[in-house]
C-alpha positions in Angstrom: 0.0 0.0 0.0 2.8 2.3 1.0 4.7 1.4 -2.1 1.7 1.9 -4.4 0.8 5.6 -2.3 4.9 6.2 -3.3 3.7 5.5 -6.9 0.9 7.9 -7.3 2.7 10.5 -5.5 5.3 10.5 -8.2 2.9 10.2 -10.8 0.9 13.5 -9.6 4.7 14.9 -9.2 5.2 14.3 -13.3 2.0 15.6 -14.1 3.1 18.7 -12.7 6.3 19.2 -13.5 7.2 17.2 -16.5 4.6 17.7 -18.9 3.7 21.7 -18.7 6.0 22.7 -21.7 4.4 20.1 -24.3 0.6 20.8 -22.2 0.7 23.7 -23.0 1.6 23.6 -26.8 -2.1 23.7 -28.2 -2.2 26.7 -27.1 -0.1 28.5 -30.3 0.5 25.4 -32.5 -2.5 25.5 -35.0 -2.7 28.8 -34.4 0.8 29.7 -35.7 0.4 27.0 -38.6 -2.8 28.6 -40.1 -1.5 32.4 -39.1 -1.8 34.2 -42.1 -0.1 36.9 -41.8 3.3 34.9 -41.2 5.3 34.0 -44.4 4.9 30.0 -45.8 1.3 30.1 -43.9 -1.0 27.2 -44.7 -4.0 28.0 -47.0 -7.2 27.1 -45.0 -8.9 24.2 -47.0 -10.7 20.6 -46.0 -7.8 18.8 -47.0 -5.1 21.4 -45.6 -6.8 20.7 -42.3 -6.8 17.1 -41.6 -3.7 17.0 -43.3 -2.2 19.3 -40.6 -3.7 17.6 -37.7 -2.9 14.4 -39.2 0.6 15.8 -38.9 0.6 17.0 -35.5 -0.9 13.6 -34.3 2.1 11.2 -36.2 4.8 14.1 -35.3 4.0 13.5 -31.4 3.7 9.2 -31.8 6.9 9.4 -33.5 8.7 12.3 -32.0 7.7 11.6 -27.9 5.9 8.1 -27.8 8.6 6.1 -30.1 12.0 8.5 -29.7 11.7 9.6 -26.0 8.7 7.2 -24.3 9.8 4.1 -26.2 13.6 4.4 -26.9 15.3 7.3 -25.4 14.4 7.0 -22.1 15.9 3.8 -21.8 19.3 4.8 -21.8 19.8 6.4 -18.1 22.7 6.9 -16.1 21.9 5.8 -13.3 18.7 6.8 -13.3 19.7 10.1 -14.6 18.1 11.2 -18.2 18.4 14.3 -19.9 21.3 15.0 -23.1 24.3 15.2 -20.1 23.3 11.7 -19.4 23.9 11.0 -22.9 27.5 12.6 -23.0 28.7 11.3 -19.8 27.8 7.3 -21.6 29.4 8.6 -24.5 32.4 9.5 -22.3 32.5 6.6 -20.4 32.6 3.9 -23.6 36.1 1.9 -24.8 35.5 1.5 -28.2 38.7 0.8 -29.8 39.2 3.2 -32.5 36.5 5.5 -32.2 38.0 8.4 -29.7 37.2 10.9 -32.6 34.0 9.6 -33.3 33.2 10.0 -29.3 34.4 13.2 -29.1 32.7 14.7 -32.3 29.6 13.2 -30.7 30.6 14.6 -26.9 30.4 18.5 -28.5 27.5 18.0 -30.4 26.1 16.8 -27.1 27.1 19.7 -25.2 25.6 22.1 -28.2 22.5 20.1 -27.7 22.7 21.6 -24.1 23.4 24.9 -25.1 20.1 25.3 -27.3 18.3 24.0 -24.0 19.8 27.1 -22.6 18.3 29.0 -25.7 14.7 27.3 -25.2 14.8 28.1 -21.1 14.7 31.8 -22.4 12.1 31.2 -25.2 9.9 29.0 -23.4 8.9 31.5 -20.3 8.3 33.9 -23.3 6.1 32.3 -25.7 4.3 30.3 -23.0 3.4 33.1 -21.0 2.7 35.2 -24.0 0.5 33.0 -25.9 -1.5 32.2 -22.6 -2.2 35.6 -21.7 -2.9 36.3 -25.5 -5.9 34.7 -24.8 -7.4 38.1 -23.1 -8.0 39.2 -26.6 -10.9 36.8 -27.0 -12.0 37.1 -23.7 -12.1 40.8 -22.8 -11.1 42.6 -26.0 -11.0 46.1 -24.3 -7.8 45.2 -22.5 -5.9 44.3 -25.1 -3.3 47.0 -24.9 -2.5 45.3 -21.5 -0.9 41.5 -22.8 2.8 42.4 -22.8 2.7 44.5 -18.9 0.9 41.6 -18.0 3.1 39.2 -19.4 6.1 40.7 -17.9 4.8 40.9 -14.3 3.9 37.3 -14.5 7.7 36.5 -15.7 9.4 39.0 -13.2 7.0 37.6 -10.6 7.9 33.7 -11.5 11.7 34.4 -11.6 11.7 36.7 -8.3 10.1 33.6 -6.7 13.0 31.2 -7.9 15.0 31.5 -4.8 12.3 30.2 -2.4 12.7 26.9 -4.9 9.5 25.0 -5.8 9.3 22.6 -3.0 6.0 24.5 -1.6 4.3 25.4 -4.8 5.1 21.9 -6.1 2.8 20.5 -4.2 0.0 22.5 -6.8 1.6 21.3 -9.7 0.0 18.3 -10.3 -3.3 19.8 -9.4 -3.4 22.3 -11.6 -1.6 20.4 -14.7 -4.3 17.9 -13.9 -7.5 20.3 -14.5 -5.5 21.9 -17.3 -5.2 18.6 -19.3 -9.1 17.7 -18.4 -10.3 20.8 -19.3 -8.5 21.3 -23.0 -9.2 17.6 -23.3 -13.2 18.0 -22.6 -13.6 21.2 -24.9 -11.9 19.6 -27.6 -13.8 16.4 -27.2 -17.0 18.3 -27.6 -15.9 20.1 -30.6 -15.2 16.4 -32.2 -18.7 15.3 -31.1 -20.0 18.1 -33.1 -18.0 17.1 -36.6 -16.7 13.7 -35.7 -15.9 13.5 -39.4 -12.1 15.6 -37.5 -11.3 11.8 -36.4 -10.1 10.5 -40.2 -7.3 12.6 -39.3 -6.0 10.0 -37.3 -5.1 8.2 -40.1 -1.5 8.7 -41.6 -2.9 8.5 -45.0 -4.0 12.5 -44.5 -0.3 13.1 -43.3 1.2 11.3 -45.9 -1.2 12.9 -48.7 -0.6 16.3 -47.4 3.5 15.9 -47.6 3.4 14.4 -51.4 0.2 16.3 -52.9 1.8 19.5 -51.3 4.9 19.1 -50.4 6.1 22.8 -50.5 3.2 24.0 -48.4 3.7 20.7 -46.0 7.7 21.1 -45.6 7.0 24.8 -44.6 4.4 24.1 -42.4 6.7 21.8 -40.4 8.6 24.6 -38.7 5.3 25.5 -37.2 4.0 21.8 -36.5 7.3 20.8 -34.3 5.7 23.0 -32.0 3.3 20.1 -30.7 6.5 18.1 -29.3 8.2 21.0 -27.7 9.0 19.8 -24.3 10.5 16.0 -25.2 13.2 16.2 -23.9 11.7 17.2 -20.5 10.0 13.7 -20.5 14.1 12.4 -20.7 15.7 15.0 -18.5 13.3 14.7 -15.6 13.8 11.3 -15.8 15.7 11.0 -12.9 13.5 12.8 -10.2 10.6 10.7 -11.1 11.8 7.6 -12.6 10.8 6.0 -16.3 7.6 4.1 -15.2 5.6 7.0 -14.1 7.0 9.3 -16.7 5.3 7.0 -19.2 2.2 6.4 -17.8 1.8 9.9 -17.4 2.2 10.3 -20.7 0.1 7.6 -22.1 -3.1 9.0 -20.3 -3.7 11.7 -19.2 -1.3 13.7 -21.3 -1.4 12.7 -24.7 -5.5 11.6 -25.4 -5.7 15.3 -23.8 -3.3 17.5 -26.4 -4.5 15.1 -29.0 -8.5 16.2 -28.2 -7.6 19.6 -28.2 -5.5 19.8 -31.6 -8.7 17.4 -32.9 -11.0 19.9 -31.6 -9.1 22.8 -32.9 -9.5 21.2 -36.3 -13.1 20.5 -36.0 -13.2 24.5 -35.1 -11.4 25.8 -38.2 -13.5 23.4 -40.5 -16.7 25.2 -39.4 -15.1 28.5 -39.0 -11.8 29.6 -40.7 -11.6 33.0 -39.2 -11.2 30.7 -36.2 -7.5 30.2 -37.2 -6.5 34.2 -35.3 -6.8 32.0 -32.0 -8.4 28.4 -32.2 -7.4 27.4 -28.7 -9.6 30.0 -27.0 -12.6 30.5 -29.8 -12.6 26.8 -29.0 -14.5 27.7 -25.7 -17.8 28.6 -25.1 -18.2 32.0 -24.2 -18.3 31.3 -20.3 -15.1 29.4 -20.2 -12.5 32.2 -21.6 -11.8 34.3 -19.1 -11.2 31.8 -16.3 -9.3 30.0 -19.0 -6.8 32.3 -19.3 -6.3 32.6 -15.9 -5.7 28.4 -15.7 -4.1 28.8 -19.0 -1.6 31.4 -17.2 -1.0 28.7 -14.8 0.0 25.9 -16.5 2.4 28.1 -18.6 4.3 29.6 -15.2 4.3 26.1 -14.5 5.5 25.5 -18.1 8.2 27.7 -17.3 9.4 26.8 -13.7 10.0 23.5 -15.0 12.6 24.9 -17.8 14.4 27.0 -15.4 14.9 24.4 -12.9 15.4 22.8 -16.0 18.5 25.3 -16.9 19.8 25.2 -13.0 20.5 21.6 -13.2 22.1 21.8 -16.4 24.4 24.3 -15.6 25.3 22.4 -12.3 25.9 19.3 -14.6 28.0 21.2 -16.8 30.1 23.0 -14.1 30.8 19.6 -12.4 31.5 18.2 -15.5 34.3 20.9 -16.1 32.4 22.9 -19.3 31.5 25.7 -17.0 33.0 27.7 -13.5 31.5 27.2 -10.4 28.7 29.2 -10.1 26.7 29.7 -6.5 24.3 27.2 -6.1 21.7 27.4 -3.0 19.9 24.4 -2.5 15.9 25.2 -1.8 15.2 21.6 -0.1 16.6 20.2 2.9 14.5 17.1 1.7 14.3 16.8 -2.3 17.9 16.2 -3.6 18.1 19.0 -6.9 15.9 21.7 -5.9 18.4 24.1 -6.5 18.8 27.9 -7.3 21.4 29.3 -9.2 21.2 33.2 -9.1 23.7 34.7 -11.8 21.7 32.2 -14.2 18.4 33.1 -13.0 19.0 36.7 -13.2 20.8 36.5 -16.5 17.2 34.4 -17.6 15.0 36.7 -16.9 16.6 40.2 -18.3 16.8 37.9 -21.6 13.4 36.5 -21.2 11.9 40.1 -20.7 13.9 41.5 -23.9 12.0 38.6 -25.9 8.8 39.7 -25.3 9.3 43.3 -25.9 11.3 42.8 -28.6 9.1 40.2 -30.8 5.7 41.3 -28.4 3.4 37.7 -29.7 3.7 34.1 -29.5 3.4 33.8 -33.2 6.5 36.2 -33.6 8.4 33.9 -31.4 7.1 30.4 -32.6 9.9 29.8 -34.9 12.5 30.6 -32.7 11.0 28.1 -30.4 10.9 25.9 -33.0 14.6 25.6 -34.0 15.9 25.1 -30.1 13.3 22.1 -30.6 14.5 20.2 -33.3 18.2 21.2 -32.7 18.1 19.2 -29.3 15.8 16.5 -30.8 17.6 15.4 -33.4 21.2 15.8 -31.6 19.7 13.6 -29.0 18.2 10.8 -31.1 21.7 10.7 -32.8 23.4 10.0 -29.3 21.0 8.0 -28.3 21.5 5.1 -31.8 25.4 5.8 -30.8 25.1 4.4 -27.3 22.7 1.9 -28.0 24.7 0.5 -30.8 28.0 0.6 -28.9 27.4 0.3 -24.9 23.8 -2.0 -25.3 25.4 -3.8 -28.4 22.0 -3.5 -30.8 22.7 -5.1 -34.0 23.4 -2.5 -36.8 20.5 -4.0 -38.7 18.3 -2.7 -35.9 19.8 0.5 -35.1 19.6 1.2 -38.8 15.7 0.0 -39.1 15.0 2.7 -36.2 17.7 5.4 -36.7 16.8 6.2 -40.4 13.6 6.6 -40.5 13.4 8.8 -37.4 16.6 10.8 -38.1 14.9 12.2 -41.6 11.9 13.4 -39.5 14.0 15.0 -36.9 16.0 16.3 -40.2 12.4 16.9 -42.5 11.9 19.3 -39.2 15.0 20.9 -38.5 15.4 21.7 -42.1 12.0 23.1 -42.2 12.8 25.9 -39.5 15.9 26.4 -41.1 14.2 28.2 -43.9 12.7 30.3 -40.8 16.1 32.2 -39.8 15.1 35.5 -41.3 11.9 35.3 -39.2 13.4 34.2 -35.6 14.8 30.9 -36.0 18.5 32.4 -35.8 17.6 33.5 -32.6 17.8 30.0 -30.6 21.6 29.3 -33.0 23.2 32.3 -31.9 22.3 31.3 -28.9 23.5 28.1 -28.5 26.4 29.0 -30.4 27.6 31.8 -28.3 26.8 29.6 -24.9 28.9 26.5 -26.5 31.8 28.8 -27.2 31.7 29.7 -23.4 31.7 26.2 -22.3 34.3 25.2 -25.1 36.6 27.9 -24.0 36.1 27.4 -20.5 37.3 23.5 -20.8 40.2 24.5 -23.1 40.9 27.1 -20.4 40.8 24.8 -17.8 43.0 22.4 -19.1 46.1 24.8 -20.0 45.7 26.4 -16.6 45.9 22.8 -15.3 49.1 22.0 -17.1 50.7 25.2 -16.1 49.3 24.3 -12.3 51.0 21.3 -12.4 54.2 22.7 -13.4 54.3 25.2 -10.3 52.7 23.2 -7.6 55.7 19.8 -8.6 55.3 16.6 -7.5 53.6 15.4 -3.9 55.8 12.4 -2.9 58.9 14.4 -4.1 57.5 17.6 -1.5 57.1 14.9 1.1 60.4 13.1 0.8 61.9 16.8 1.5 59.9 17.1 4.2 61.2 13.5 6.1 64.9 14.9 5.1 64.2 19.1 6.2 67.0 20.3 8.6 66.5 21.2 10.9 62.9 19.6 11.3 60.0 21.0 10.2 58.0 22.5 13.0 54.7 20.8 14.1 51.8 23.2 15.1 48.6 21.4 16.8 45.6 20.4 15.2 44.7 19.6 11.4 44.8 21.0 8.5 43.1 20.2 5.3 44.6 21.0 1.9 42.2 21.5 -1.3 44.0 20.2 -3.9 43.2 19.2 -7.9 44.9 16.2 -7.8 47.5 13.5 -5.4 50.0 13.9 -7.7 51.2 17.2 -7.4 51.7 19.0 -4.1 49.0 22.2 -3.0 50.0 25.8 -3.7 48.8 26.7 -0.1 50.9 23.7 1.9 54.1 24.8 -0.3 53.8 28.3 0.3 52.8 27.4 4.4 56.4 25.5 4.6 58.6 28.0 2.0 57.5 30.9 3.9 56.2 30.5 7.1 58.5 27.3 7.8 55.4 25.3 10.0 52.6 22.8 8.9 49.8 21.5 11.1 50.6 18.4 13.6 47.8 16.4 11.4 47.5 17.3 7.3 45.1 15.9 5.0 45.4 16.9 1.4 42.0 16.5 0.0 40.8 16.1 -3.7 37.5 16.2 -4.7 36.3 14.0 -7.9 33.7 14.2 -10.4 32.0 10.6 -11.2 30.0 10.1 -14.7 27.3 9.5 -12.8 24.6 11.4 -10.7 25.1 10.2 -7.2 28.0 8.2 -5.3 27.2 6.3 -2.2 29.0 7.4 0.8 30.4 4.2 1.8 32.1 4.5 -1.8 32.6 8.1 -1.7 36.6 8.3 0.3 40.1 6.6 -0.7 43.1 6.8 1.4 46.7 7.3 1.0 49.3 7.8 3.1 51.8 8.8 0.3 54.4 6.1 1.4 54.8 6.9 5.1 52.4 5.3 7.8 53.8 7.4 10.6 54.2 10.9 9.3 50.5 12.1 10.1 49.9 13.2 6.2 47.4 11.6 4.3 45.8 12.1 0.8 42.1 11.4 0.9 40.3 11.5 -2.7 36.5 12.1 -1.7 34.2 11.2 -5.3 30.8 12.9 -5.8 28.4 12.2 -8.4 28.0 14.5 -10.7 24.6 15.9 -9.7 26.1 15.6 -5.7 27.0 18.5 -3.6 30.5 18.6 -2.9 30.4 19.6 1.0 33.6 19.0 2.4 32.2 19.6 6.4 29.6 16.3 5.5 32.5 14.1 4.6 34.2 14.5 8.4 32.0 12.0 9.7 32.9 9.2 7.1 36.9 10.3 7.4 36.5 9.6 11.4 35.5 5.8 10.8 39.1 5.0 8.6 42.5 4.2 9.5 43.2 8.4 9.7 44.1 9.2 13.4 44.2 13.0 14.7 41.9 15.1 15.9 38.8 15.9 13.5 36.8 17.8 15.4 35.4 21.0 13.5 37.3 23.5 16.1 40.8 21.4 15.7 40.7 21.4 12.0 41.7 24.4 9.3 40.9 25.1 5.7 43.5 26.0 2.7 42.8 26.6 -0.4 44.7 28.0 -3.1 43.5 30.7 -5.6 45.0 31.6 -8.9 45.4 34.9 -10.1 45.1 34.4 -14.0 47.1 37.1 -16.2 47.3 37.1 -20.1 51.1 35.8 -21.5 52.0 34.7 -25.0 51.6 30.6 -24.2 50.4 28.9 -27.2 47.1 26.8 -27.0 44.3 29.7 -27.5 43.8 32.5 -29.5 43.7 35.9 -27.8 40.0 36.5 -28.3 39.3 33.2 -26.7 41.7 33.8 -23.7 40.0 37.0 -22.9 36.7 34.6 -22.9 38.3 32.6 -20.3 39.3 36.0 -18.1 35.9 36.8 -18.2 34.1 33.5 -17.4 36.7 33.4 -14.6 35.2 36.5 -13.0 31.9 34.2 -12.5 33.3 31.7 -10.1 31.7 31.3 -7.4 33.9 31.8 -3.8 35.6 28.2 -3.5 34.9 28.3 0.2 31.2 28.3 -0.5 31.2 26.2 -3.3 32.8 23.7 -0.8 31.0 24.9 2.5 33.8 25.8 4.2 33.7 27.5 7.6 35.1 31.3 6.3 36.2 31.8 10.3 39.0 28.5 10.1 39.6 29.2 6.4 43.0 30.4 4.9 43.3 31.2 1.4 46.7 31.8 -0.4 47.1 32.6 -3.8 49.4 32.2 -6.7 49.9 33.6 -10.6 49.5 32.0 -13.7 50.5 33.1 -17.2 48.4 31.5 -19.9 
C-alpha cells in the first residue's frame, strides 16, 4: 500500500512538472500554422486541415511516444536522463578506434545543451505570451495590457526562484491535472459536433498532405514541431521521477488530452476559418474564456518553472562536469535532492526573457524561434541516443539502422523546415547556443592549460614529502589539522608549499584532500573516500580523494564524519581542524594553445566563479586562502 501511495505521489509529481511545456503547446500550435499573416502560412482548406492535424498527431507518436517514451528514455545513467546523461555514456565507452568519433559526438552533445539554454529563455516567453494572449478573446478592451501583464507574471515567477518549488510543487500536479481535463473536454466536444475531424487520425492525410503538397507541407513543419516542444523534459526529468511513471503519465492523461484539443481545434477551423486568429480560446464557449486564461496562465508559469529548474541543473551538470566555473548554487530543499537555485543564471534568464517579449511582443513572432531550439536538441539527442545503443547495449546495426533512419529524416524533414525560418526568428535559438557553446568550449580549453601550467608550479607530492622526512633542521609541528584542497595526489597544494617556504610550520595532522567528479549522478557514501598515506604510515599526512556524483554536492564539512570511521588518526573535530585553499590569479602571457580572443573569454568567465569556500561549504572563520599567478 505504501509502495503503491509512493507511486501515485510521483505520478501526480510528473503531471506537474514534467509535462507543462508540451501541455501547453495547443495553445499556439494550430494557431501559428494557419496564421496568415506569417510567411509560408498554410491556405485554410478541408484537406489542408486534416492534413495538418494528421501531422501534429504522427509528429507527437513518433517524436515523444517512439523517440523519447519508447527508446530514449531507456538509456539512463543511473537513473539520470536528460542530453548530459547521454555525454557522460558517451564518455564513459572503450571503443577501440573510435575516440574521434566519441568526441565529435561529446560537442554535439554539449551544443544540444546549449540550445536548452536558448529554449529556457524562449519557453517562459512564448508560454506566458501565448497564454495571456488569450485576453484578446475574452475581454477585448484590454488588449493594450498583454505584454505588462506578461512581464509581471515573468518577473513575478523568476523573483520567486529562490524560495525553490518545493511549496508550490505541491499545486503542480493539481493544476496540470484540470489543465489537461479541461483542453481535453472542450476539444472532445468540438469532435462530437464534426466527428468527421477523427479520419485525421489516419496517416494516410499526413502522408497525402506531404506528397500532394509538399512545398506547403515542408513549410508548415517549422510551425508543426511545436506540438513536441518539451520532449526532452520527459528524458531530463527522468531522474526525479523515474521511467515508469514518466510513461504512464504520458500515455493517459497527457497525450488523449493535447490530441483532443488539436482534434477539436481542427473540427473548429472546419466550421469556422476566421477561427484560425486563435483556435485554442474560440474553441471555448463564451463562459469558459476568461477563467481559462487565468488556468491557461498557470500551466504556462508552470511551463516555465520546469525549464528553469530545468536550466539550474544543467548548468550544475556542466560545471561539475568541467564545461563551466562554479557558479553559486543554494539548494531550496533540505528534503528533495536538486531543488536548487542558481542566481547569476536566473537573473541572467529573466533580463533575456523580458527583452523577448518586448522585442518580438506575440507568440506567433516567437514560434519559430522556439521551434529551431526544438528540433536542434531533438535530433542531436536521437543521434546519441542510436550511438550508445549500438555501442554500450550492443544493438545489431541491422536494428539500429531499421529505427535510426527513418526517425533521423523526420527530426532532419523538421529541422530543415525551420531552417528556412532564420530570417523570421529561427536564428535566434543558433546564436544562442552558439555563443553559450563557445563559453563552455573555451572554459574547458581554459581549464586544461591552466591545469598544465598548475602542475608545473605546484611539482610533484611524494617528491614535496620526501623533502619534508629529510628538512633540517625539522620541520616544525603546530597542533591540530589541516586540510589541503587540492586538484589532484599527484602534485603537491600551492597553499601547503607556500605554508612551509614561507612560514617554515605545517599543522601536527595534514590531510590533502581532492574532490572528484564521477560520470554518474550520485555516489554512495560508503564509496565516496580513498586513502593514501603517500608512502609513510607514521608521518601524520594523508591524501584522501573524496568522489561525488556529478549531480552531488560537494560539502567537504559532511564528509568528516565518514573520514573519522578509517585508519586516519588526529583530531577531527570541526574546532581542531583548518581550511587551505589556493586561488589563482590568472594574467594574459603569450603561451600557445588559444587565440587571444578566446583567452579573454576565459578571463571573463573566470570572474563568474563562485567563492571556493562556498562552493565547498567551508567554515570562512578557520579558512586560509593563499594565492598564486599563472601566465596563460
Amino acid at each position: 500500500m505504501r509502495r503503491s501511495g509512493a507511486q501515485a505521489a510521483l505520478m501526480v509529481g510528473a503531471l506537474g512538472v514534467v509535462f507543462g511545456d508540451i501541455g501547453t503547446s495547443p495553445l499556439y500550435t494550430m494557431q501559428t500554422v494557419f496564421n496568415p499573416s506569417e510567411p509560408h502560412s498554410v491556405p485554410i482548406a478541408q484537406a489542408n486541415v486534416y492534413g495538418v492535424v494528421s501531422l501534429i498527431f504522427w509528429s507527437v507518436m513518433i517524436v515523444v511516444t517512439v523517440t523519447y517514451v519508447l527508446l530514449v528514455m531507456r538509456a539512463d545513467n543511473d537513473g539520470e536522463g536528460g542530453i548530459m546523461a547521454l555525454i557522460t555514456l558517451i564518455g564513459r565507452l572503450g571503443t577501440p578506434g573510435g575516440r574521434r568519433m566519441r568526441l565529435t559526438l561529446a560537442a554535439l552533445g554539449v551544443f544540444g545543451a546549449s540550445l536548452f539554454f536558448g529554449d529556457s529563455m524562449i519557453t517562459p516567453a512564448i508560454s506566458v505570451l501565448s497564454s495571456i494572449e488569450g485576453v484578446k478573446v475574452a475581454a477585448p478592451s484590454v488588449s493594450d495590457l498583454v505584454l505588462p501583464i506578461t512581464a509581471a507574471i515573468i518577473v513575478g515567477l523568476f523573483l520567486l526562484q529562490k524560495l525553490g518549488t518545493g511549496t508550490v510543487g505541491k499545486l503542480f500536479g493539481p493544476v496540470m491535472g484540470l489543465w489537461f481535463t479541461a483542453i481535453g473536454a472542450f476539444g472532445l466536444r468540438a469532435v462530437i459536433e464534426n466527428p468527421q475531424i477523427l479520419k485525421a487520425l489516419s496517416p494516410w492525410y499526413a502522408l497525402q498532405f506531404l506528397t500532394g503538397h509538399f512545398t506547403v507541407a515542408f513549410f508548415s513543419l517549422a510551425a508543426v514541431v511545436l506540438a513536441v516542444t518539451g520532449a526532452e523534459a520527459l528524458y531530463a526529468d527522468m531522474g526525479h521521477f523515474g521511467r515508469g511513471p514518466v510513461t504512464r503519465m504520458w500515455l493517459f492523461p497527457v497525450l488523449p488530452a493535447c490530441v483532443l484539443s488539436y482534434l477539436g481545434q481542427g473540427a473548429l477551423v472546419l466550421r469556422d476559418p476566421s477561427a484560425v486568429s486563435n483556435p485554442f480560446f474560440l474553441l471555448l464557449p463564451a463562459w469558459a474564456r476568461l477563467p481559462m486564461v487565468f488556468l491557461a496562465a498557470a500551466a504556462t508559469v508552470i511551463a516555465s518553472q520546469a525549464v528553469i529548474s530545468g536550466a539550474f541543473s544543467v548548468t550544475q551538470q556542466a560545471a561539475q562536469l568541467g564545461y563551466l566555473p562554479r557558479l553559486r548554487i543554494t539548494h531550496t530543499s533540505r528534503e528533495q535532492i536538486g531543488q536548487i537555485y542558481v542566481p547569476w543564471i536566473n537573473w541572467a534568464l529573466l533580463a533575456s526573457v523580458l527583452a523577448l517579449v518586448f522585442t518580438f511582443k506575440s507568440s506567433a513572432a516567437l514560434a519559430y524561434a522556439f521551434g529551431m531550439a526544438v528540433t536542434g536538441t531533438i535530433t542531436i539527442t536521437t543521434l546519441l541516443y542510436f550511438y550508445v545503443a549500438r555501442h554500450r547495449y550492443g544493438t545489431p546495426m541491422w536494428l539500429i539502422l531499421t529505427g535510426a533512419v527513418p526517425l533521423l529524416i523526420v527530426d532532419l524533414l523538421f529541422f530543415a523546415a525551420n531552417l528556412t525560418k532564420l530570417p523570421h526568428g529561427a536564428w535566434l535559438p543558433l546564436l544562442i547556443g552558439i555563443a553559450v557553446y563557445t563559453v563552455m568550449a573555451t572554459w574547458r580549453k581554459g581549464r586544461e592549460l591552466v591545469s598544465v601550467q598548475r602542475a608545473k608550479d605546484e611539482g610533484p607530492l611524494r617528491e614535496f614529502v620526501d623533502r619534508l622526512h629529510t628538512a633540517q633542521p625539522p620541520l616544525w609541528r603546530t597542533p591540530g589539522t589541516a586540510i589541503f584542497l587540492n586538484r589532484g595526489k599527484d602534485t603537491a597544494p600551492l597553499a601547503m608549499r607556500a605554508n612551509v617556504e614561507h612560514n617554515q610550520v605545517l599543522h601536527e595532522h595534514v590531510l590533502i584532500m581532492t574532490i572528484n567528479t564521477a560520470h554518474v549522478p550520485h555516489v554512495p557514501p560508503a564509496e565516496r573516500l580513498e586513502i593514501d598515506d603517500l608512502g609513510y604510515q607514521d608521518d601524520r599526512i594523508v591524501h584522501v580523494t573524496a568522489t561525488f556524483g556529478y549531480m552531488d554536492t560537494p560539502d567537504i564539512p559532511s564528509l568528516l564524519p565518514l573520514i573519522r570511521h578509517t585508519e586516519i588518526d588526529g583530531p577531527l573535530e570541526e574546532s581542531e581542524i583548518s581550511y587551505f585553499l589556493s586561488t589563482i590569479a590568472l594574467s594574459r602571457g603569450d603561451h600557445p594553445g588559444m587565440s587571444l580572443w578566446r583567452k579573454r573569454l576565459f578571463f571573463a568567465t573566470s570572474r563568474l566563479t563562485a567563492d571556493a569556500a562556498e562552493y565547498f561549504h567551508l567554515p570562512r572563520e578557520r579558512t586560509v586562502i593563499m594565492g598564486s599567478r599563472i601566465e596563460l
